[in-house]
C-alpha positions in Angstrom: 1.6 36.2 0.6 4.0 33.9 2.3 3.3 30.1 2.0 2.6 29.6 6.0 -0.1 32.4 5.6 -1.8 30.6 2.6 -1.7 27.2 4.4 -2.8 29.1 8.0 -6.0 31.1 6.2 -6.7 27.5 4.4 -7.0 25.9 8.2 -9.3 28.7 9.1 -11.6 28.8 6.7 -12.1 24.8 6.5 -12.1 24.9 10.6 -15.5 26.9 10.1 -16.8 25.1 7.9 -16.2 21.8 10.1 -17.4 23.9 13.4 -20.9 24.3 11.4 -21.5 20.5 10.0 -21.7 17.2 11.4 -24.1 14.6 11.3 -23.8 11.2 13.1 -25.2 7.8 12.1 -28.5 6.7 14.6 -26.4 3.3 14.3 -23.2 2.7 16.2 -22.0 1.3 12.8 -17.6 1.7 12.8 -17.2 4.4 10.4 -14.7 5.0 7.7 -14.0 7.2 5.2 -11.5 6.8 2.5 -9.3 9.9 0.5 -7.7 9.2 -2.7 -8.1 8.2 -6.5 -8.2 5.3 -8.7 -6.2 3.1 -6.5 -9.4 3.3 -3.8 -12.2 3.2 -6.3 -11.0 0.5 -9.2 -12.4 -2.5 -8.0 -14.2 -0.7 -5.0 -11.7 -0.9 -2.2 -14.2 0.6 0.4 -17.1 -2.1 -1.1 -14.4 -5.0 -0.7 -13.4 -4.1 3.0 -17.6 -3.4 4.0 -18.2 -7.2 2.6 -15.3 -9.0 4.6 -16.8 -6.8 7.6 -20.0 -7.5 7.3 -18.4 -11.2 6.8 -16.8 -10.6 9.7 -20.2 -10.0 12.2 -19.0 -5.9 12.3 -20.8 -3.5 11.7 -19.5 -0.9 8.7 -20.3 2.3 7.3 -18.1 3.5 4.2 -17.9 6.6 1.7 -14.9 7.7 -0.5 -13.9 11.1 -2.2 -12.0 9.4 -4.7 -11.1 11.0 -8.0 -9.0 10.4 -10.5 -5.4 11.1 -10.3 -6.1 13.3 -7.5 -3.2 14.2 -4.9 -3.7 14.8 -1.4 -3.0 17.8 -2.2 -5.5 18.5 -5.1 -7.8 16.5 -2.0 -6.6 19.4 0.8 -8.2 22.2 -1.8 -11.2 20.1 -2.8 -14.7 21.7 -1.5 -16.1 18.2 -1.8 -13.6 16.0 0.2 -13.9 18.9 2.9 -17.4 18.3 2.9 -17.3 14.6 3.3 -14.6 14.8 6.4 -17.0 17.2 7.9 -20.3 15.6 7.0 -20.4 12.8 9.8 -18.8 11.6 12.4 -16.2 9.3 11.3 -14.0 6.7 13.5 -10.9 6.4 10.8 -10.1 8.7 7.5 -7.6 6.8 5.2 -5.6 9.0 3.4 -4.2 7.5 -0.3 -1.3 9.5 -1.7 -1.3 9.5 -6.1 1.3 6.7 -6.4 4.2 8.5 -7.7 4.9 11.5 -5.7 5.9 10.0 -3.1 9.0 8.2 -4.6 10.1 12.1 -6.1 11.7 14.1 -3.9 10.5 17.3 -4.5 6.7 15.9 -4.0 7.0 14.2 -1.2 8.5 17.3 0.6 6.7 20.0 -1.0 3.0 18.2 -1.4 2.3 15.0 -0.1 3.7 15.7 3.2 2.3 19.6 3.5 -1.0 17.9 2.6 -1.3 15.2 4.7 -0.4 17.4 7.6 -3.4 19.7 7.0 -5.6 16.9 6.2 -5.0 14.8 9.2 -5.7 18.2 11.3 -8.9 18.3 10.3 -9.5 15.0 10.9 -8.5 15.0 14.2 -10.5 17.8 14.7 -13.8 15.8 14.3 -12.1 13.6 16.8 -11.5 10.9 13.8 -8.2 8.6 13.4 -5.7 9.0 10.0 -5.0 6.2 8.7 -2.0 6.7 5.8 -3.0 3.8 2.9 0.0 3.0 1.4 0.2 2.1 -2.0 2.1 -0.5 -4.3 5.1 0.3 -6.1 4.9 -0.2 -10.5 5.1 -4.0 -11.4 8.4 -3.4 -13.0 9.8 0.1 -11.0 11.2 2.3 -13.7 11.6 5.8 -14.0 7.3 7.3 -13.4 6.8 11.1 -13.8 4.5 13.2 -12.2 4.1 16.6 -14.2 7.5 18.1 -14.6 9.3 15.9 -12.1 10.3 11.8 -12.7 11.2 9.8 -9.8 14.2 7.6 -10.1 15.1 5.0 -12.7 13.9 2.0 -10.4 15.7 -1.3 -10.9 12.2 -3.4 -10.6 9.0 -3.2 -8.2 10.8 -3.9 -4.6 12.9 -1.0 -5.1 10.1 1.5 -5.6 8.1 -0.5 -2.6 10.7 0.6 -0.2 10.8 4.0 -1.7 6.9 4.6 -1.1 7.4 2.8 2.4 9.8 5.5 3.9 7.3 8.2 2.3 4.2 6.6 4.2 6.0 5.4 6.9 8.0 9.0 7.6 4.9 10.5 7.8 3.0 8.5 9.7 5.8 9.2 12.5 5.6 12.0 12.3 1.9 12.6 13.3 1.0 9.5 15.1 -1.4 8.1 12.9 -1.9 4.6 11.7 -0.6 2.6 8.2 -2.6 0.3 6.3 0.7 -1.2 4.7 -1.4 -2.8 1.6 2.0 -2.2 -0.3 4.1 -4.6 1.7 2.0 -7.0 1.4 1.9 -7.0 -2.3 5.9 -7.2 -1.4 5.1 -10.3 0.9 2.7 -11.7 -1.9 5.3 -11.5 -4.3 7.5 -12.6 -2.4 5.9 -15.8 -1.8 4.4 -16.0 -5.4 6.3 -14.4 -8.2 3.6 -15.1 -10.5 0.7 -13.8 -8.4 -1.9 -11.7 -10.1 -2.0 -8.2 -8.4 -0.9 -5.7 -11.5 -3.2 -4.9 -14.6 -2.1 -4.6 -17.9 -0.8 -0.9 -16.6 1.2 -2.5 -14.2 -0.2 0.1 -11.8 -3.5 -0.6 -11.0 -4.5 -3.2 -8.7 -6.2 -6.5 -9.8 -9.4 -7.8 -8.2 -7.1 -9.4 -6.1 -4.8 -6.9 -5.8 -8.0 -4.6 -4.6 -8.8 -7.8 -2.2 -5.6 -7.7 -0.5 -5.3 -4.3 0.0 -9.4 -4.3 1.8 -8.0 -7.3 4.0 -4.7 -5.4 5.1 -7.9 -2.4 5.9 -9.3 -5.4 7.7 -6.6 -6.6 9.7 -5.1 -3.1 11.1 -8.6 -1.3 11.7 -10.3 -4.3 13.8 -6.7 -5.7 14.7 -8.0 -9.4 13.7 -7.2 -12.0 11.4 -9.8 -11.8 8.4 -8.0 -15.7 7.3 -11.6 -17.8 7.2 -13.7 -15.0 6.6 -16.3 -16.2 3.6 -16.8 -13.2 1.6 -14.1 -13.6 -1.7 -15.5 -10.2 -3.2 -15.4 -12.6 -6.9 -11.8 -14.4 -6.2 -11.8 -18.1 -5.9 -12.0 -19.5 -2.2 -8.3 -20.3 -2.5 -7.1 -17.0 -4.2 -9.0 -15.2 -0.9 -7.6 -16.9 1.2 -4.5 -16.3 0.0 -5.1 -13.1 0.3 -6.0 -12.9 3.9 -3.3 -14.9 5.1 -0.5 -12.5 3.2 -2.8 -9.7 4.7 -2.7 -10.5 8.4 1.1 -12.1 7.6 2.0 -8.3 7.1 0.0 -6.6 9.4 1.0 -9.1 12.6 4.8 -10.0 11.3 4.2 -13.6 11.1 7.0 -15.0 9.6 4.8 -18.1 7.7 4.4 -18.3 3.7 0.5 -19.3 3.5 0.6 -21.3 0.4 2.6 -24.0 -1.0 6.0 -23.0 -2.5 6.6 -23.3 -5.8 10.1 -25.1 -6.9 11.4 -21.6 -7.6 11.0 -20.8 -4.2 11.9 -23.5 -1.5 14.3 -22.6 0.9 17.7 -24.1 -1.2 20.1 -23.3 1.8 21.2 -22.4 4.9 23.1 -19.6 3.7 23.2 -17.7 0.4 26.4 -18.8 -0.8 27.3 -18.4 -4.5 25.3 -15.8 -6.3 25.3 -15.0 -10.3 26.4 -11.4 -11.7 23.6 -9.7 -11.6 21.6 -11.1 -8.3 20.1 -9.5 -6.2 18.8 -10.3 -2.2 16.3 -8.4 -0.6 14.8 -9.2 3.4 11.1 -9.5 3.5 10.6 -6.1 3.5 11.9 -5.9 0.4 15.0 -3.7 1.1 18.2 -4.5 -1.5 20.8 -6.2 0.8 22.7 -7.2 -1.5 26.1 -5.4 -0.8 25.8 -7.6 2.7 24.5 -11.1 1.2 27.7 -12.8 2.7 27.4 -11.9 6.2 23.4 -11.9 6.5 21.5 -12.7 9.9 19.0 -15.0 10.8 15.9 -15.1 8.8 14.4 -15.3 5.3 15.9 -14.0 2.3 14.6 -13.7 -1.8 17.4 -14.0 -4.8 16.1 -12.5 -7.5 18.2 -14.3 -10.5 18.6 -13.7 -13.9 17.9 -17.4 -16.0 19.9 -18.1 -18.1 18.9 -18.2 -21.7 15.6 -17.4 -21.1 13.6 -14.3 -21.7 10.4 -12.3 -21.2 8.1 -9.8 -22.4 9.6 -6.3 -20.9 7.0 -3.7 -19.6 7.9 -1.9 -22.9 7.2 -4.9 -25.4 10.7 -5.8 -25.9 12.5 -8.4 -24.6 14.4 -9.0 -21.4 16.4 -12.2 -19.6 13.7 -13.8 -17.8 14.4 -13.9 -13.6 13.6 -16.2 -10.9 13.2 -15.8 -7.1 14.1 -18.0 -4.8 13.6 -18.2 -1.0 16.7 -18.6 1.1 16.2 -19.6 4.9 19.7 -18.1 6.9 20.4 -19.8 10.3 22.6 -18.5 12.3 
């Protein structure tokens, strides 16, 4: 059977089964449902962003399908996650893509993005909203797999960020929904704070704060408001939270601010980039490598990553690599 008659009988038969189910809350709570695997359940995203609500004087309702290593694909043919988008009467469905396919090729086109589109027609169809989560790119890039595929060879974790931006982003275009960006804001964090704790020992999975950052970023783009003050730290420190919902609403509202004191590392040295070592690299604060155009660079704030010079560091392998450094660089123009 051709693959647009598979996908067509797969609508029709989950189209029934939404026609025949529905319950709404009694309460006009704002509900949200949340579609993915271990990167929305370690930690308890959906827990995290109901506490800075209810921190917030909002009303929440949450649920999850959330399985691990599940695609949105492997989602689009679960009975379950069918149920749950048919089982109420949601306001917003976040939709979490496994973190590698969508930095192959191959997956992106062929699963991911066939996936998505089924999924966010279903829930549109209980008059819902899709919100696309995006997700955080390795602490140290590389080359992932994903069955018999591998993505690239990534140089380090801002060059698989802005792979799994253009993913999410592409397909958020392309059906008008919304994006919880919780990936660039681990770039921002970053950024800001080479040494700031969002990676586990996997360097894939999200901290607690990690987890905390991605639920205020949830925070900031569904209520469209600054969760900086809110007093719910979901287990961080009072400074660590705030932190986090500075970066958060920093992202979401494209304030241009760093929210915490710089370390020497990262000051702004210069007015332009000048000199740079072999091996440098620049990237904007999207993290996007513009390097190749460091000497003529507009107006605004740069990041040199640097290797230091007789130093070195535990590689994500065990071995040993040449330490690096990033340093902020403020360009007037």
């Amino acid at each position: 059977m051709p693959d647009n008659d598979v996908v067509v009988l797969r609508l029709v038969a989950v189209v029934a089964v939404l026609l025949g189910a529905g319950t709404a809350w009694a309460d006009d709570s704002f509900r949200v449902l949340f579609i993915g695997n271990s990167h929305t359940y370690v930690n308890d995203l959906p827990g995290l962003f109901a506490g800075l609500s209810e921190a917030g004087g909002r009303s929440v309702r949450t649920d999850a399908s959330a399985i691990s290593g599940y695609s949105l694909d492997d989602h689009a043919n679960a009975q379950a996650t069918l149920d749950k988008i048919a089982q109420d009467s949601w306001d917003c469905v976040a939709l979490q893509e496994q973190s590698v396919i969508p930095t192959i090729h191959y997956w992106r086109y062929n699963s991911m993005y066939p996936a998505a589109r089924l999924l966010d027609s279903l829930i549109r169809l209980q008059g819902a909203q899709t919100v696309f989560y995006m997700t955080w790119g390795w602490k140290y890039g590389g080359q992932q797999s994903y069955k018999d595929s591998t993505s690239p060879d990534f140089r380090d974790y801002f060059e698989m960020q802005e792979s799994v931006r253009v993913a999410y982003q592409e397909i958020a275009a392309e059906l008008g929904a919304t994006m919880s960006p919780v990936g660039l804001a681990f770039a921002r964090a970053r950024q800001i704070d080479s040494l700031v704790d969002l990676w586990q020992v996997d360097y894939c999975h999200a901290t607690l704060e990690g987890t905390y950052l991605g639920a205020c970023v949830f925070y900031a783009v569904l209520y469209g408001a600054d969760p900086t003050g809110l007093e719910f730290y979901g287990g961080l420190s009072p400074e660590d939270a705030r932190f986090c919902q500075e970066v958060a609403w920093q992202t979401v509202s494209g304030i241009e601010e760093s929210p915490r004191p710089q370390a020497a590392s990262h000051k702004p040295t210069a007015t332009v980039v000048g000199e740079l070592r072999a091996g440098a690299v620049v990237y904007d604060e999207s993290g996007a490598d513009v390097t190749a155009r460091a000497g003529a660079l507009g107006r605004g704030v740069y990041f040199v990553r640097e290797e230091r010079a007789g130093s070195r560091e535990q590689s994500a392998d065990g071995g040993q690599r040449s330490a690096v450094s990033v340093r902020k660089v403020v360009v007037v123009r």
